[in-house]
N, C-alpha and C positions, 0 to 999 in steps of 0.2 A: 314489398312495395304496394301500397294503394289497398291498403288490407279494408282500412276505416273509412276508406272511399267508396268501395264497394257498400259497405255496409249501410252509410249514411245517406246513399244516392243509387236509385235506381237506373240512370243514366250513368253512372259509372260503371254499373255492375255491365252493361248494357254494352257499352264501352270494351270492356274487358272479351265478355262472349265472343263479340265481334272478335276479335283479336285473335281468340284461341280459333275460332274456324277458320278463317284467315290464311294461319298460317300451319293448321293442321298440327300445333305443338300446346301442351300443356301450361299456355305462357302464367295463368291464373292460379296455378297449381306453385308454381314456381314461384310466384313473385310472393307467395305465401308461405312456403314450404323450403324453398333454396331445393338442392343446396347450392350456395354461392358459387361454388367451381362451375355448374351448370347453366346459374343468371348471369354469369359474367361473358359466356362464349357467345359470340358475335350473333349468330341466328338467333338467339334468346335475347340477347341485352338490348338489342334495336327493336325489337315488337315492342319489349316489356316497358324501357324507357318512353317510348311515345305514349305506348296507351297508358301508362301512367299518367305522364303530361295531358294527355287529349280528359283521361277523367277527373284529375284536381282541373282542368278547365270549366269540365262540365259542373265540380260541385260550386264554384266560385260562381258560373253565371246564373245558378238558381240561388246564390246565398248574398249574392253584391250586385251592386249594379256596375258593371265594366265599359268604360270608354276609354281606353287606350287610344294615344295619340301614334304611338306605330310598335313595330314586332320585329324581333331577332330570334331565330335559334344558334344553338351552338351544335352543328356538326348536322348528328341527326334533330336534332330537337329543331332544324328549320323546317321538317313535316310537320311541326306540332304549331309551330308558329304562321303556315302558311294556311291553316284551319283557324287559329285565330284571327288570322284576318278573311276571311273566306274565298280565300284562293283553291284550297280541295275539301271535301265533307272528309268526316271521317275514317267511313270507308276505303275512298281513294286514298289516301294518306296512309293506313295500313296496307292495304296492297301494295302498293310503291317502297314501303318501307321494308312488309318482308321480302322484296324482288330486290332492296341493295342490300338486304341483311347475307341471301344466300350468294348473291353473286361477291360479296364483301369478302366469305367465309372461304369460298370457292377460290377467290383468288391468295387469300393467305396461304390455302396450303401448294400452291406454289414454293415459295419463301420460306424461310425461316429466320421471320421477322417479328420486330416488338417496336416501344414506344418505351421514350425515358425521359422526365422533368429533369429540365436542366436550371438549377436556380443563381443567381445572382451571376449573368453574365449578358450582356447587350448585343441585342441582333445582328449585329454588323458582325463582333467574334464570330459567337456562334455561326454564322455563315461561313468564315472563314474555314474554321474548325470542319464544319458537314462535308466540304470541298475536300479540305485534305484528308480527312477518312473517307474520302470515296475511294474507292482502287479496285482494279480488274473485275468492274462489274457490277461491284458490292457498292450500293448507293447508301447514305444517310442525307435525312433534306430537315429543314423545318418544319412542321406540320401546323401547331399553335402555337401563337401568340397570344396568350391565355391576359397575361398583367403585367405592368412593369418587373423585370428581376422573373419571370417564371416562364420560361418558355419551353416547347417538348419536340422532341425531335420522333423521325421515325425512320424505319428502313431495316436494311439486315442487320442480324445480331449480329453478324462479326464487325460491321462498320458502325453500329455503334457503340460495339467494345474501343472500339478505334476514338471516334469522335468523344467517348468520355474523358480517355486520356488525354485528347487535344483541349477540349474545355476546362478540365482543368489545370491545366498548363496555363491556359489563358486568362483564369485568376475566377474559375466558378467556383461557388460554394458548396453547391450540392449534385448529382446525379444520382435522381431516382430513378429506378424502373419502373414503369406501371403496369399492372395486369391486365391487361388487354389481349385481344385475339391475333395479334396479327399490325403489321404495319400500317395505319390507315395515313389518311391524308399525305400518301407519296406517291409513287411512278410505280409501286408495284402494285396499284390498284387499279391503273388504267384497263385493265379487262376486266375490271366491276362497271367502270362507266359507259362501255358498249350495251353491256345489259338493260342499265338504266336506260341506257338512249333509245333503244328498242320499247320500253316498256312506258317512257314520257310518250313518245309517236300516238299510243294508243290510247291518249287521255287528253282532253281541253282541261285546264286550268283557267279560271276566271282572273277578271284584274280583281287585283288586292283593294281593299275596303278603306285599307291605312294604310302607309307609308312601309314599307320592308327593307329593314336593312340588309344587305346581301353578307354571308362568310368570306367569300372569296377577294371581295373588293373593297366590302365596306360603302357598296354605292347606294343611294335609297331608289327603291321605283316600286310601281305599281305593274309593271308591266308584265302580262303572260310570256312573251316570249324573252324576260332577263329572267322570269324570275323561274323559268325552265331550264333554263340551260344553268341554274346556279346548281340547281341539284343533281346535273350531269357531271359538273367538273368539281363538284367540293368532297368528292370522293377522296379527288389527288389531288386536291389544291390546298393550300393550309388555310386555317381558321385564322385569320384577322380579327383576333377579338377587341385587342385591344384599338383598334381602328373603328370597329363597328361603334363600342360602347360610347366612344369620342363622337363620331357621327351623330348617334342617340340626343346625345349631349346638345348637340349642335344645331339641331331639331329643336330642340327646347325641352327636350323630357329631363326632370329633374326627381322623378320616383319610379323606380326601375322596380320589379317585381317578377321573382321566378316562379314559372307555375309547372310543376314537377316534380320527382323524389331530389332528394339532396340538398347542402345549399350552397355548391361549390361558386353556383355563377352569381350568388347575392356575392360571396366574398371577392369574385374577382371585378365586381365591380367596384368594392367601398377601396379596394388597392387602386382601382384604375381612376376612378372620380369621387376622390375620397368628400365632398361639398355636397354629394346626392342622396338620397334618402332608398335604401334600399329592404328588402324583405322577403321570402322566402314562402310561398304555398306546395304543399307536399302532401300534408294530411293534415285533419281537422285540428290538430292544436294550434296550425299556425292562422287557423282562420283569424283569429282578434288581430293577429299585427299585421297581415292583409288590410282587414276592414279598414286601420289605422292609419293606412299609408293611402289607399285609396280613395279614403273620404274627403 
């Protein structure tokens, strides 16, 4: 990740350094090198994805000229998003990020817990379903609301061995499992978000520049003390994506633009507001259909 970023931009590279001291780990190495089983584990995926985002931000603001009418992230990516609006510099944003990455990791190995797309089933089942696979202990909850038809559940393995069988019963089409570290956005992260909350105490956060849409609620503000306490509870609270994107909408933004590796969240917009114009920045090839959308 962020290979041709580095390369094309000395604030990326610049970006990246930060990150490895930071967080005392190889993140540069890695995001170049893999191997995948070791970019994917939680204390690595959360530096690497941010400063990924944080350096396609930097190579876009010396290659385009950027006025965003307001900012989402998804999960973590609302550190990356609270830097584009200038709610933390960089720095703070990495710090914060690897303080929920280890307290994230710290609480997974509690559990023996995962995350699994559940597709073509509506949030009302699926609620249904999480309820009844919960038993003696064993929690399953919703975490994202990713797009119409895609939604992910999280919690312990055995409840969500559980809740597959219920979902499909109840007329889903698919259950994936995803590779992930551990159970995120449920109740067995709430001892990630103590840490957090110790770790916000020690940081002012300015008011946001543009409008923020929040994960948790889907609510817009500028505000330092919502838009603190959004990154204490969206530990365990699920992603309202598809509320946010609708909000966005609603707002008036009608050209949505990810700025990061992948292009998972261009597609779950063109499903969720299929009328809006969407695009993808990651690395320099996608610059031209940036420039495209943003001119």
């Amino acid at each position: 990740m962020g290979t041709d970023l580095r390369a094309a931009s000395a604030d990326a590279r610049a970006i990246f350094a930060l990150t490895d001291g930071i967080t005392a780990l190889p993140i540069t190495r890695l995001c170049e090198e893999g191997p995948l089983e070791r970019l994917t584990e939680t204390d690595i995926a959360q530096p690497a994805v941010v400063a990924t985002s944080l350096a396609a931000l930097a190579v876009l603001r010396e290659r385009l000229v950027l006025k965003p009418d307001a900012v989402a992230g998804h999960s973590v990516g609302e550190f990356a998003a609270y830097v584009a609006a200038g709610v933390l510099d960089a720095r703070a944003a990495l710090e914060l990020v690897h303080t929920r990455a280890q307290a994230m990791a710290a609480a997974c190995k509690t559990v023996d817990g995962s995350m699994a797309a559940v597709i073509g089933l509506d949030e009302a089942r699926l609620r249904e379903a999480c309820a009844a696979a919960s038993q003696n202990g064993s929690s399953v909850e919703l975490a994202n609301l990713n797009s119409p038809g895609q939604l992910i559940v999280s919690g312990a393995r055995d409840a969500i061995q559980r809740v597959a069988e219920q979902a499909r019963a109840a007329g889903a089409r698919r259950i994936l499992p995803l590779n992930v570290g551990g159970p995120f956005h449920s109740v067995y992260m709430r001892p990630a978000a103590h840490a957090l909350a110790s770790a916000f105490a020690a940081r002012t956060l300015r008011r946001a520049e543009i409008p923020v849409v929040l994960n948790c609620s889907a609510e817009v503000t500028r505000d330092p003390g919502a838009l603190r306490q959004e990154l204490e509870v969206q530990v365990y609270s699920p992603v309202r994506w598809v509320e946010t994107l609708q909000r966005l909408a609603e707002l008036g933004c009608d050209r949505f633009l990810e700025v990061g590796p992948g292009q998972v969240l261009t597609g779950l917009v063109r499903r969720t507001l299929p009328d809006v114009k969407a695009a993808s920045f990651g690395a320099l090839a996608d610059l031209d259909a940036a420039a495209a959308l943003v001119a």
